[in-house]
N, CA and C atoms as a LAMMPS dump frame, in Angstrom:
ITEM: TIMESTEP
0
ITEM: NUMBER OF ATOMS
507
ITEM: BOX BOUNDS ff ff ff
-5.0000000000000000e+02 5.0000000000000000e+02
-5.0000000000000000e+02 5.0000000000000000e+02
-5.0000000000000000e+02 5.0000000000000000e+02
ITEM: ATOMS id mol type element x y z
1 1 1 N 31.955 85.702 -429.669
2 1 2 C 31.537 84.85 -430.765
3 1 3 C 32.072 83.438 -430.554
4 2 1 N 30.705 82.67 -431.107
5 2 2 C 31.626 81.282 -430.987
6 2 3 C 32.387 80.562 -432.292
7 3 1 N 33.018 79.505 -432.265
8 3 2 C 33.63 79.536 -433.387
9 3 3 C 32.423 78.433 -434.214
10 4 1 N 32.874 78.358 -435.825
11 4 2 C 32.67 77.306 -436.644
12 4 3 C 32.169 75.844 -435.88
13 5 1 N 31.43 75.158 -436.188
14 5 2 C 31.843 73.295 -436.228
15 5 3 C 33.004 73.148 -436.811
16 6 1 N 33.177 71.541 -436.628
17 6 2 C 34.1 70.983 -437.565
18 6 3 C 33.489 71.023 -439.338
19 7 1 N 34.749 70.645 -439.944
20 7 2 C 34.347 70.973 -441.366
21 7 3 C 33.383 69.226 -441.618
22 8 1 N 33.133 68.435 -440.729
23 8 2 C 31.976 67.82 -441.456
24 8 3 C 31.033 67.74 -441.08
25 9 1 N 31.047 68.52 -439.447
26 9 2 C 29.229 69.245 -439.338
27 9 3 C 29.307 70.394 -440.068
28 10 1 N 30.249 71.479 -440.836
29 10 2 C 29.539 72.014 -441.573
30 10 3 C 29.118 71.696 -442.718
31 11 1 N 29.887 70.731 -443.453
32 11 2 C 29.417 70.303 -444.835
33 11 3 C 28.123 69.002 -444.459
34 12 1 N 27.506 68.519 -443.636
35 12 2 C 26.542 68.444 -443.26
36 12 3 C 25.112 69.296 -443.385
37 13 1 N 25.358 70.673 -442.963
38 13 2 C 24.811 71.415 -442.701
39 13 3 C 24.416 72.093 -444.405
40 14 1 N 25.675 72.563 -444.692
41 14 2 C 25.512 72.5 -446.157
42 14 3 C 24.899 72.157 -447.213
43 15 1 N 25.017 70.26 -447.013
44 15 2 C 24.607 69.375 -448.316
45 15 3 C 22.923 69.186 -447.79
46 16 1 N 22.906 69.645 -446.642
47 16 2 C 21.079 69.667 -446.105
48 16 3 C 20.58 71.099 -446.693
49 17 1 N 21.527 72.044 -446.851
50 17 2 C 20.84 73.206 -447.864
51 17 3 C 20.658 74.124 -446.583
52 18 1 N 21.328 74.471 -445.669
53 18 2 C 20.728 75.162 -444.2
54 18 3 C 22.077 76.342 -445.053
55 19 1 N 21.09 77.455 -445.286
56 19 2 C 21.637 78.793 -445.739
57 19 3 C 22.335 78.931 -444.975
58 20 1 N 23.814 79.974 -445.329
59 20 2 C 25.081 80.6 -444.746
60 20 3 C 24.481 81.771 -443.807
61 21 1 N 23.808 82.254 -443.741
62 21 2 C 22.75 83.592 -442.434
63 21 3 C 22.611 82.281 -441.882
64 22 1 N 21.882 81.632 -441.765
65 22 2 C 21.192 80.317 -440.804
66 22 3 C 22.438 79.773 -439.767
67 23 1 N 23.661 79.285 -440.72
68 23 2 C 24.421 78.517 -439.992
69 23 3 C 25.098 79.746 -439.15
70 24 1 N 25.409 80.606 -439.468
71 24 2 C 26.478 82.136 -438.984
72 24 3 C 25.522 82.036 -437.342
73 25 1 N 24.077 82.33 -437.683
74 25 2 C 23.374 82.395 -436.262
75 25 3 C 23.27 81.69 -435.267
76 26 1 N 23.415 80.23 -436.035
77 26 2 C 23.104 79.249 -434.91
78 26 3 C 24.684 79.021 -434.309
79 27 1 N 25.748 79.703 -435.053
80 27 2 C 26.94 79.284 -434.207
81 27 3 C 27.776 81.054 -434.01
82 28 1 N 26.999 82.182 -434.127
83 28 2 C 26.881 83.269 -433.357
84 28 3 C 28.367 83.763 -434.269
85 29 1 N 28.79 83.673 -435.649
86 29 2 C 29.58 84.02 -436.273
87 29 3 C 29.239 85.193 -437.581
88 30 1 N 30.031 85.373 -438.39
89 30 2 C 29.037 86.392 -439.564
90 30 3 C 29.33 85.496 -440.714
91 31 1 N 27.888 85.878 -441.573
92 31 2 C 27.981 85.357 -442.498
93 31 3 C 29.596 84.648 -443.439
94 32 1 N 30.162 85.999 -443.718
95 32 2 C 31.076 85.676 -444.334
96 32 3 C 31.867 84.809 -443.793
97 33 1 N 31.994 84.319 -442.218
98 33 2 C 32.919 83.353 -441.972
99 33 3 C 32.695 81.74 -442.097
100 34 1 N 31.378 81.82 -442.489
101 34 2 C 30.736 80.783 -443.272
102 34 3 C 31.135 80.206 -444.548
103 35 1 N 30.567 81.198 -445.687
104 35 2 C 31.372 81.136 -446.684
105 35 3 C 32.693 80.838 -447.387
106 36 1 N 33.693 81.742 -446.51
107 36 2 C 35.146 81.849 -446.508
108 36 3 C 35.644 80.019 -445.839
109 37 1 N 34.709 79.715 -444.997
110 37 2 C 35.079 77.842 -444.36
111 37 3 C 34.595 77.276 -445.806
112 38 1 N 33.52 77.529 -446.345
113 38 2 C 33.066 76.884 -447.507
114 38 3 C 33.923 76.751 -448.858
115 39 1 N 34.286 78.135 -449.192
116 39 2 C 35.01 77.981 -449.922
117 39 3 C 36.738 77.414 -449.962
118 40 1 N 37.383 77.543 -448.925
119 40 2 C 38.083 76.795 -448.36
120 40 3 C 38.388 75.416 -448.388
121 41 1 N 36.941 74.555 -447.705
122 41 2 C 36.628 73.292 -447.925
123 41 3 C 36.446 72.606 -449.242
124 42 1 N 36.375 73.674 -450.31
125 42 2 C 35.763 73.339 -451.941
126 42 3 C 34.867 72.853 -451.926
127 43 1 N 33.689 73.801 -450.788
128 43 2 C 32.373 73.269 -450.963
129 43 3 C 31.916 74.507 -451.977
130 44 1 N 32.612 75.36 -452.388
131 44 2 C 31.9 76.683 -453.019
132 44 3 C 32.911 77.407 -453.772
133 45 1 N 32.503 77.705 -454.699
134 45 2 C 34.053 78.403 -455.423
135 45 3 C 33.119 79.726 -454.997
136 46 1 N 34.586 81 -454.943
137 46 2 C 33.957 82.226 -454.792
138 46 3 C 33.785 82.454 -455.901
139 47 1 N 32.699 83.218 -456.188
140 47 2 C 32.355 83.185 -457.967
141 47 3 C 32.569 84.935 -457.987
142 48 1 N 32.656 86.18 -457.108
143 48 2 C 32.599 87.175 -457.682
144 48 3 C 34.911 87.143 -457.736
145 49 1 N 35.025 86.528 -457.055
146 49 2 C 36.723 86.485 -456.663
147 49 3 C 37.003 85.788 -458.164
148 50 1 N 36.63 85.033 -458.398
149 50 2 C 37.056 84.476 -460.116
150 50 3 C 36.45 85.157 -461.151
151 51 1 N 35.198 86.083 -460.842
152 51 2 C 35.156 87.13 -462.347
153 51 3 C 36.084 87.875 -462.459
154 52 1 N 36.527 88.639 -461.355
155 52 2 C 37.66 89.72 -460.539
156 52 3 C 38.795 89.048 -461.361
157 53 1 N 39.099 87.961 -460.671
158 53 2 C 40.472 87.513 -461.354
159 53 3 C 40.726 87.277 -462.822
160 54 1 N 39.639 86.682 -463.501
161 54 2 C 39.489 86.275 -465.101
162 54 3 C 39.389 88.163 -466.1
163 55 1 N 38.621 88.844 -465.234
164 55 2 C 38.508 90.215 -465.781
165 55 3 C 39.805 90.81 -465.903
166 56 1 N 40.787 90.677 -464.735
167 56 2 C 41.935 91.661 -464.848
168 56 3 C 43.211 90.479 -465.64
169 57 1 N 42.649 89.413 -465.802
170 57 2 C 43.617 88.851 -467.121
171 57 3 C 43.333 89.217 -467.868
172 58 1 N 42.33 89.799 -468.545
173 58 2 C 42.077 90.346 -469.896
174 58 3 C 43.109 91.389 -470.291
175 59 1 N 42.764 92.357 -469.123
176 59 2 C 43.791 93.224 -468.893
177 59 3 C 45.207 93.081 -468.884
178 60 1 N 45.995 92.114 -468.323
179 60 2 C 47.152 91.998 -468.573
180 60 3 C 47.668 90.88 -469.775
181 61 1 N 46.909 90.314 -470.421
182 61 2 C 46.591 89.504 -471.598
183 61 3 C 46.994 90.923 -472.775
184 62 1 N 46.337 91.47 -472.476
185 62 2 C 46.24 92.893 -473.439
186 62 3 C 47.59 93.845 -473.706
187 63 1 N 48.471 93.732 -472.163
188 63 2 C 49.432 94.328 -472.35
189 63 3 C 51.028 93.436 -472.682
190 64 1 N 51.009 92.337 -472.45
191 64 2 C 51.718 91.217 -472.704
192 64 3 C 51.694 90.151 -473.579
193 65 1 N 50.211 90.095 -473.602
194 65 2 C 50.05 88.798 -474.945
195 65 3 C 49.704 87.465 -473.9
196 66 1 N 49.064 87.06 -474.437
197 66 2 C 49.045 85.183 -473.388
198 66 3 C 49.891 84.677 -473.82
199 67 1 N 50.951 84.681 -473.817
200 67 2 C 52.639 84.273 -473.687
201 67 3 C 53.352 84.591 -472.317
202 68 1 N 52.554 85.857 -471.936
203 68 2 C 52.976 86.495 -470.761
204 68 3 C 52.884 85.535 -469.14
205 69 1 N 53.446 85.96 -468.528
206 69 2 C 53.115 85.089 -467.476
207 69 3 C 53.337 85.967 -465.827
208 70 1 N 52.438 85.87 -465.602
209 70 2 C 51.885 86.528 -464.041
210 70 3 C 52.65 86.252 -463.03
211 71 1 N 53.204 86.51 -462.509
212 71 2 C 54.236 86.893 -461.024
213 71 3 C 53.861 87.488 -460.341
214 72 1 N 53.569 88.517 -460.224
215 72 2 C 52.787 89.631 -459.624
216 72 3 C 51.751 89.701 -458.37
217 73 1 N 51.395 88.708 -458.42
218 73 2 C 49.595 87.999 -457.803
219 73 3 C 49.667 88.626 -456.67
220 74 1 N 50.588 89.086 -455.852
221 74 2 C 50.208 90.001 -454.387
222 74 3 C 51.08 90.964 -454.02
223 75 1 N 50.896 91.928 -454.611
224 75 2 C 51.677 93.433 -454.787
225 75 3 C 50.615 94.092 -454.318
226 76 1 N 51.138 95.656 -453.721
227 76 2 C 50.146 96.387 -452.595
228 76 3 C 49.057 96.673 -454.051
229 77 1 N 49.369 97.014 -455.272
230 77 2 C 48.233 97.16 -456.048
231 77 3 C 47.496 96.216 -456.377
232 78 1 N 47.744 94.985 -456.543
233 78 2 C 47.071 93.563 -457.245
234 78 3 C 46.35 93.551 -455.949
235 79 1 N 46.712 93.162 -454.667
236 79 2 C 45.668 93.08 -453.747
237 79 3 C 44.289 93.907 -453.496
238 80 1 N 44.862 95.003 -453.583
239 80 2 C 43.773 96.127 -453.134
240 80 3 C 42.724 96.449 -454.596
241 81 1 N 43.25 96.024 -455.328
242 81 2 C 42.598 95.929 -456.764
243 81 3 C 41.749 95.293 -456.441
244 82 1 N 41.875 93.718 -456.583
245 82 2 C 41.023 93.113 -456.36
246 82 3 C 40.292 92.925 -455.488
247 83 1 N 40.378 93.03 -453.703
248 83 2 C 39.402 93.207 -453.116
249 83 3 C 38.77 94.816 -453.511
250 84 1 N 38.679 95.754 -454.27
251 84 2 C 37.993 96.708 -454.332
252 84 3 C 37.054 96.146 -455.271
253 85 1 N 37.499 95.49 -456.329
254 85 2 C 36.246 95.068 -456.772
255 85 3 C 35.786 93.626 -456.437
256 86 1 N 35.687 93.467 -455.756
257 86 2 C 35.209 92.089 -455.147
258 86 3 C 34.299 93.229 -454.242
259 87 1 N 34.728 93.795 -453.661
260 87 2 C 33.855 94.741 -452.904
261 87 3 C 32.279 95.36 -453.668
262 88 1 N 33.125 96.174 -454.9
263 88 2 C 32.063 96.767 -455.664
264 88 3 C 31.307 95.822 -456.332
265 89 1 N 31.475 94.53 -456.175
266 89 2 C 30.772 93.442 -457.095
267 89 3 C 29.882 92.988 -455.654
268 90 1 N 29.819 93.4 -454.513
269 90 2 C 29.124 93.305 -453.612
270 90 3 C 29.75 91.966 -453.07
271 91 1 N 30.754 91.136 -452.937
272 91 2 C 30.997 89.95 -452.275
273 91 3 C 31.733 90.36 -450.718
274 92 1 N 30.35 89.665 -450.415
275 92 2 C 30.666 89.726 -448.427
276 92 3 C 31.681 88.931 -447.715
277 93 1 N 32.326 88.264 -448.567
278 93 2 C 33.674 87.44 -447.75
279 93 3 C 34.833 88.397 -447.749
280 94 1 N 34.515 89.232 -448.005
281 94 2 C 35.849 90.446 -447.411
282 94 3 C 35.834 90.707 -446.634
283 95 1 N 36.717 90.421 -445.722
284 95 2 C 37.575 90.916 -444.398
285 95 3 C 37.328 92.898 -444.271
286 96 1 N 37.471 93.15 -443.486
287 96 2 C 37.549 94.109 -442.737
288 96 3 C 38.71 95.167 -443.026
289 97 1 N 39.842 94.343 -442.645
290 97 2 C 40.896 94.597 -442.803
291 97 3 C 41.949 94.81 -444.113
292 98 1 N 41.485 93.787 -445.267
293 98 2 C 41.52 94.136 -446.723
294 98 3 C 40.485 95.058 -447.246
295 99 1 N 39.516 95.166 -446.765
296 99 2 C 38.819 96.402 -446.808
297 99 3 C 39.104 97.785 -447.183
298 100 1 N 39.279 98.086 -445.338
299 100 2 C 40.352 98.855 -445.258
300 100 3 C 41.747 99.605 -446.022
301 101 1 N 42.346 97.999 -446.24
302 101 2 C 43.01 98.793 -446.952
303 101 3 C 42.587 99.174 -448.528
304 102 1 N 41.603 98.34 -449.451
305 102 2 C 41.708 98.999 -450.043
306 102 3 C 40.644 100.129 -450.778
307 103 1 N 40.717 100.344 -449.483
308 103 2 C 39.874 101.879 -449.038
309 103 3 C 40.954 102.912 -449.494
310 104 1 N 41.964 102.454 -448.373
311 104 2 C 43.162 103.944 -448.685
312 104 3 C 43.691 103.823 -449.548
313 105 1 N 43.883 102.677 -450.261
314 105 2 C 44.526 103.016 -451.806
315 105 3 C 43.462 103.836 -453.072
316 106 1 N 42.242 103.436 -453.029
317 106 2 C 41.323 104.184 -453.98
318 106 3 C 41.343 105.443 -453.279
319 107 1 N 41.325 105.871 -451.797
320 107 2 C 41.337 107.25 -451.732
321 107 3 C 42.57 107.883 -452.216
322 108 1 N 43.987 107.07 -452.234
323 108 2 C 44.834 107.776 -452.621
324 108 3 C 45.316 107.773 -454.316
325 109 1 N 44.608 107.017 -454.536
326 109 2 C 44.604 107.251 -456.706
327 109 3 C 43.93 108.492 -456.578
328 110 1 N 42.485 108.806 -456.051
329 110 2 C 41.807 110.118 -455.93
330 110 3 C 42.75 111.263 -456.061
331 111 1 N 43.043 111.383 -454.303
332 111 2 C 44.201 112.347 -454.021
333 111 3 C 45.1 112.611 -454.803
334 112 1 N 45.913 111.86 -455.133
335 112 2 C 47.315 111.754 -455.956
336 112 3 C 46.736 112.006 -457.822
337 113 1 N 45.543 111.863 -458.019
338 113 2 C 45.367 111.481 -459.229
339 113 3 C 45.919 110.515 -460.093
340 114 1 N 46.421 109.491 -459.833
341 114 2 C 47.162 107.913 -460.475
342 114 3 C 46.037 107.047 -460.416
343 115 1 N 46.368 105.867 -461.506
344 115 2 C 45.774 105.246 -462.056
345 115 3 C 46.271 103.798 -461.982
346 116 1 N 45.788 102.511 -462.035
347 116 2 C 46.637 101.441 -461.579
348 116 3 C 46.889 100.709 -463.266
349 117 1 N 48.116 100.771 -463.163
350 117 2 C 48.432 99.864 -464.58
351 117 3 C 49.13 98.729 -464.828
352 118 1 N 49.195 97.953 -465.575
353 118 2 C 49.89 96.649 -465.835
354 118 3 C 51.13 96.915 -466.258
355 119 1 N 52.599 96.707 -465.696
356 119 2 C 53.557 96.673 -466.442
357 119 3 C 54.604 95.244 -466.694
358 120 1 N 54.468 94.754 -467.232
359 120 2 C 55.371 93.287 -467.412
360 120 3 C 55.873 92.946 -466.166
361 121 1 N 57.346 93.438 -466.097
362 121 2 C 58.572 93.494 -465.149
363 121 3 C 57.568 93.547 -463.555
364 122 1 N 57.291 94.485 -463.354
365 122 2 C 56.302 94.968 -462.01
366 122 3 C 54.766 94.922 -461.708
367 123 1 N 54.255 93.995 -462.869
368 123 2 C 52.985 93.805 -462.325
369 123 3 C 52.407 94.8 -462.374
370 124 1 N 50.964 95.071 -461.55
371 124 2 C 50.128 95.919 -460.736
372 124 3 C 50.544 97.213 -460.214
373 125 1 N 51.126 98.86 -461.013
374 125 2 C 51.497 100.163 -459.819
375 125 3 C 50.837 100.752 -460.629
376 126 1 N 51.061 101.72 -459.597
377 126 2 C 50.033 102.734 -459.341
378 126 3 C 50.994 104.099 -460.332
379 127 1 N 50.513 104.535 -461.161
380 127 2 C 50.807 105.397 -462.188
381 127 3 C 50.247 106.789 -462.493
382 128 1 N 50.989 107.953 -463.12
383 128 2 C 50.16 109.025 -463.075
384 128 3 C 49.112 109.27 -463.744
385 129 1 N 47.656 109.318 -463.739
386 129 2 C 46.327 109.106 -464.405
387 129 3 C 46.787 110.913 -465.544
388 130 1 N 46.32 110.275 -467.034
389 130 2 C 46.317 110.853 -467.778
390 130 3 C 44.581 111.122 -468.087
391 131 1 N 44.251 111.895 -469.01
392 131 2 C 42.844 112.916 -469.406
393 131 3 C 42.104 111.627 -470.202
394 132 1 N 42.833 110.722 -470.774
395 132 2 C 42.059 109.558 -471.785
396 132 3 C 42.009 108.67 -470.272
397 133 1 N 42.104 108.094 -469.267
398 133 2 C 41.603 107.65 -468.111
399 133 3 C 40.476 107.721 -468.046
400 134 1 N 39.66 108.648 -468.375
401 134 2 C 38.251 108.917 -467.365
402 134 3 C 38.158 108.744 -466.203
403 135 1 N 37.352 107.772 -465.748
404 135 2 C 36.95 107.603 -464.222
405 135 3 C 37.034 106.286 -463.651
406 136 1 N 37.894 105.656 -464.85
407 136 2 C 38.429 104.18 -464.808
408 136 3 C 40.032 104.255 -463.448
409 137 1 N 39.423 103.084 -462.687
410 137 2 C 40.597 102.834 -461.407
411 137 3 C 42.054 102.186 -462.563
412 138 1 N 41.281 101.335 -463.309
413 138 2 C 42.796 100.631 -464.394
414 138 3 C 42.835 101.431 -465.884
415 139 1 N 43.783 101.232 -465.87
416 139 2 C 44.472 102.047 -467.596
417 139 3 C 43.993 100.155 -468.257
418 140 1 N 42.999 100.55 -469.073
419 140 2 C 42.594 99.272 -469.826
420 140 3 C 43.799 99.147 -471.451
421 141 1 N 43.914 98.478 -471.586
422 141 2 C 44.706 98.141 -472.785
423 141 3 C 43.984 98.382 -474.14
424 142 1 N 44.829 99.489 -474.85
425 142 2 C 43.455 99.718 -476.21
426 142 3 C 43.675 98.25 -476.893
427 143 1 N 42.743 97.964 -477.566
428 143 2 C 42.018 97.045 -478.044
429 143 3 C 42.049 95.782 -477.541
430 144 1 N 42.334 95.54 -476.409
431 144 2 C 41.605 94.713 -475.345
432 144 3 C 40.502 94.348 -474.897
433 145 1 N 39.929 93.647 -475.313
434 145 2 C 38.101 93.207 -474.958
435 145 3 C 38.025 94.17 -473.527
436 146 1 N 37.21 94.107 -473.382
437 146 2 C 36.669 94.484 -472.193
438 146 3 C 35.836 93.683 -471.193
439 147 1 N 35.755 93.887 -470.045
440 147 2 C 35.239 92.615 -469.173
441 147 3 C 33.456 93.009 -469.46
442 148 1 N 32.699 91.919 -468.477
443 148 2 C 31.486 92.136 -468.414
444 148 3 C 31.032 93.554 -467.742
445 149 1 N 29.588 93.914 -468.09
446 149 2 C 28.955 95.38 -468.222
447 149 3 C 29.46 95.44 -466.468
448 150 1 N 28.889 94.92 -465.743
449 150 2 C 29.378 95.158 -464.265
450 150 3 C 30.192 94.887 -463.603
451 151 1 N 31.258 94.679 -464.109
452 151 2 C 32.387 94.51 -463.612
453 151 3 C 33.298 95.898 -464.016
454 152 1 N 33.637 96.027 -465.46
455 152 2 C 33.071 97.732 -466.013
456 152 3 C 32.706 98.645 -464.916
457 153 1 N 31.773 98.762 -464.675
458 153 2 C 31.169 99.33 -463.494
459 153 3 C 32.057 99.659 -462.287
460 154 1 N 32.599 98.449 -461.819
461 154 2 C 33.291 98.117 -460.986
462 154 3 C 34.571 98.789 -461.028
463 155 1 N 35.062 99.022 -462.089
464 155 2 C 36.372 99.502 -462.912
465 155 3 C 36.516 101.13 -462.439
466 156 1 N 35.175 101.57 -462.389
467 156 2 C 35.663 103.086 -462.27
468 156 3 C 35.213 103.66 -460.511
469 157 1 N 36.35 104.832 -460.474
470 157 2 C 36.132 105.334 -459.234
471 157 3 C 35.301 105.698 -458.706
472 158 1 N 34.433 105.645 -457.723
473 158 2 C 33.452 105.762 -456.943
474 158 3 C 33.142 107.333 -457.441
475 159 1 N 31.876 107.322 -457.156
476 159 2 C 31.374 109.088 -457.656
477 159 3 C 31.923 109.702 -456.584
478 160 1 N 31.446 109.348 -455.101
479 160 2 C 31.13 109.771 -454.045
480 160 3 C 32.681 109.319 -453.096
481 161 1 N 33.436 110.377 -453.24
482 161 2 C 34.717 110.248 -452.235
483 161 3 C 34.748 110.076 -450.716
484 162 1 N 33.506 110.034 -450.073
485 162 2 C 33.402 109.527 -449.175
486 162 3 C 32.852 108.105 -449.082
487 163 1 N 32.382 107.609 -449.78
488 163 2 C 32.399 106.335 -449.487
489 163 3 C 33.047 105.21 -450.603
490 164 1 N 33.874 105.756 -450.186
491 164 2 C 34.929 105.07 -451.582
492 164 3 C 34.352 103.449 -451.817
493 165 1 N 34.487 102.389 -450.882
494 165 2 C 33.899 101.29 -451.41
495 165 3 C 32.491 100.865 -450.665
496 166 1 N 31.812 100.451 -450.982
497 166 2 C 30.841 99.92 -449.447
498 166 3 C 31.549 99.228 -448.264
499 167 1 N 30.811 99.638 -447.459
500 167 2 C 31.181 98.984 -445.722
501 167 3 C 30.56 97.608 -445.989
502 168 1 N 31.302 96.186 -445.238
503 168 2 C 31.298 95.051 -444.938
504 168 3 C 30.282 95.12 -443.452
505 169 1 N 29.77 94.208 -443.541
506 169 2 C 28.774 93.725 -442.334
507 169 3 C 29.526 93.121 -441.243
């Protein structure tokens, strides 16, 4: 593979409207490494990475209060959280490798039966899933709004234990 242009033949390329498939081909890269330069450059906000993030403040809004304040932001659960649903929200700038992993963490809430919850002190762990859970990956906060219908969606464990999240291109 070859690499990228510089970032002002790509924002060139960009502000001419030459789609992220288009540019990936003509410089023999994948899509997403397009994007991921784009958003980078602040030519593009990732928009499914900021529902992801604004959704699971609700969630910890719920268990703390917005007084509370976030520390947490990259713990083995906060990560794999969120690229799982960045995944299930279908966004192709996921790596391979965050993928991956958080592949084996949803297979192992499965296995283990745990559930990922918010706790002040520790952020984002992984906890023992109780019968009021359902098929939800997070312990939602009772009377906590709830995020949008597909993101929801996003929230609960895959039907199908073999393909825990979709495969990346």
């Amino acid at each position: 593979m070859t690499k990228l242009p510089s970032d002002s033949v790509l924002a060139r390329l960009y502000h001419l409207g030459v789609k992220d498939d288009e540019i990936a081909a003509q410089y023999d890269v994948r899509k997403q490494a397009v994007s991921k330069r784009l958003v980078a450059m602040g030519l593009r906000r990732a928009p499914v990475a900021e529902r992801v993030r604004d959704a699971l403040a609700l969630a910890r809004e719920g268990k703390i209060g917005s007084a509370g304040v976030e520390t947490h932001h990259s713990n083995y659960a906060s990560k794999n959280l969120k690229v799982y649903l960045r995944l299930r929200l279908g966004d192709e700038s996921v790596g391979e490798t965050a993928a991956a992993s958080a592949e084996r963490m949803v297979r192992r809430l499965v296995r283990e039966q745990l559930i990922i919850d918010y706790a002040r002190d520790e952020g984002w762990v992984l906890v023992p899933r109780r019968s009021s859970d359902d098929r939800w990956i997070v312990r939602w906060p009772e009377g906590a709004e709830l995020p949008a219908t597909d993101i929801r969606a996003a929230l609960e464990l895959p039907s199908d234990p073999d393909a825990v999240v979709p495969t990346t291109e």
